[in-house]
N, C-alpha and C positions, 0 to 999 in steps of 0.2 A: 504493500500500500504506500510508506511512504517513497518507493521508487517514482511510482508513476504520480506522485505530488511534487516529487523535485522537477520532475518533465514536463509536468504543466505547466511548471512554474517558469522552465526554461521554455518550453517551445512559449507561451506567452510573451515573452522577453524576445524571442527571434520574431513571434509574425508582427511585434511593436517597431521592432527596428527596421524593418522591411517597410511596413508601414511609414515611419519614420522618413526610410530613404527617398521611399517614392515622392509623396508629397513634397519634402525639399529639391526632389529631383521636378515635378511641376510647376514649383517655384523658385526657378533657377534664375528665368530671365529676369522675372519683376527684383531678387538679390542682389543683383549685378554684382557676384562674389567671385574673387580670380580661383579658385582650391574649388568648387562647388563639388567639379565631376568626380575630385576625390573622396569628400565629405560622402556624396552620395551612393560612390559605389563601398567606402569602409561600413556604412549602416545596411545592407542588402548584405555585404560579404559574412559580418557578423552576425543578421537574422538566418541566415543561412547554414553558417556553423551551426548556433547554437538550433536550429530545425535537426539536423543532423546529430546531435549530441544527444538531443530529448527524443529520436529517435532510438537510440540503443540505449537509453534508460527504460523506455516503456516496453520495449520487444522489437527487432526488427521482423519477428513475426506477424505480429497484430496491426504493423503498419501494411505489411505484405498485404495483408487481409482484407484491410481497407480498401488500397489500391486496384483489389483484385475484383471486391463488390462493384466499385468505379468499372473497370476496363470490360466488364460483364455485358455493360451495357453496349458493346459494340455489335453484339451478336442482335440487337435489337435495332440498332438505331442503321446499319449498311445492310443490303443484301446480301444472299449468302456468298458467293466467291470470292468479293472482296473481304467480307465476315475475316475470315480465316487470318487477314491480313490487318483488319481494325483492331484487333481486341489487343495484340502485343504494342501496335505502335500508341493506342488508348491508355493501356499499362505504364509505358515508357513516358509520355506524358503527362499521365496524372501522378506519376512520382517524379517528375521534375516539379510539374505547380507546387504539391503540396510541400516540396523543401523553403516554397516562398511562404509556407502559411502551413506551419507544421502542425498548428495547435488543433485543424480538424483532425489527425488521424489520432493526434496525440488523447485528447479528451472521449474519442471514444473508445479506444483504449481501456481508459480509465474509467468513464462509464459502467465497461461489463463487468471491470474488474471487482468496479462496485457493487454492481450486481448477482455478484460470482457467478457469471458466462463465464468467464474464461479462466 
């Protein structure tokens, strides 16, 4: 239990700083700041770590799982031939998003655990 509290805590802490970067990354022009693009890529670089860190506190199994519910939906959403070729490239991409915003995989995680699902 208190694993998956320290990874909420941290994946919280990375999808704020992602969050963080972005926003000063949309207000870059109105700052006229000479450093911005590096401000904004150390606060993404850093939500990113710490997505990845809160990852192997919770399980990188139950993030697996997450990702996998996500990429399921490709067998629904392309026809079948392509199917075959949606669902890995759906997987492959919904684990890169969620390293920008780790705290969904992370809290449901935590969720079942609360639950004792898992």
């Amino acid at each position: 239990m208190k694993r998956t509290k320290v990874a909420l805590i941290i994946a919280g802490a990375g999808t704020l700083s992602v969050v963080v970067g972005i926003i000063l990354m949309l207000c870059e022009k109105s700052l006229q700041l000479s450093h911005m693009a590096d401000i904004v890529t150390l606060f993404v670089l850093l939500g990113m770590a710490a997505g990845i860190v809160s990852f192997f506190f919770v399980g990188i199994g139950g993030v697996l799982k997450f990702v996998w519910h996500i990429a399921r939906w490709g067998f629904v959403a392309v026809p079948f031939p392509i199917c075959l070729l949606a669902v890995p490239v759906t997987f492959f991409i919904g684990l890169y998003v969620l390293l920008f915003v780790p705290i969904l995989p992370v809290f449901s995680v935590h969720r079942k655990k609360m639950a004792g699902l898992a």
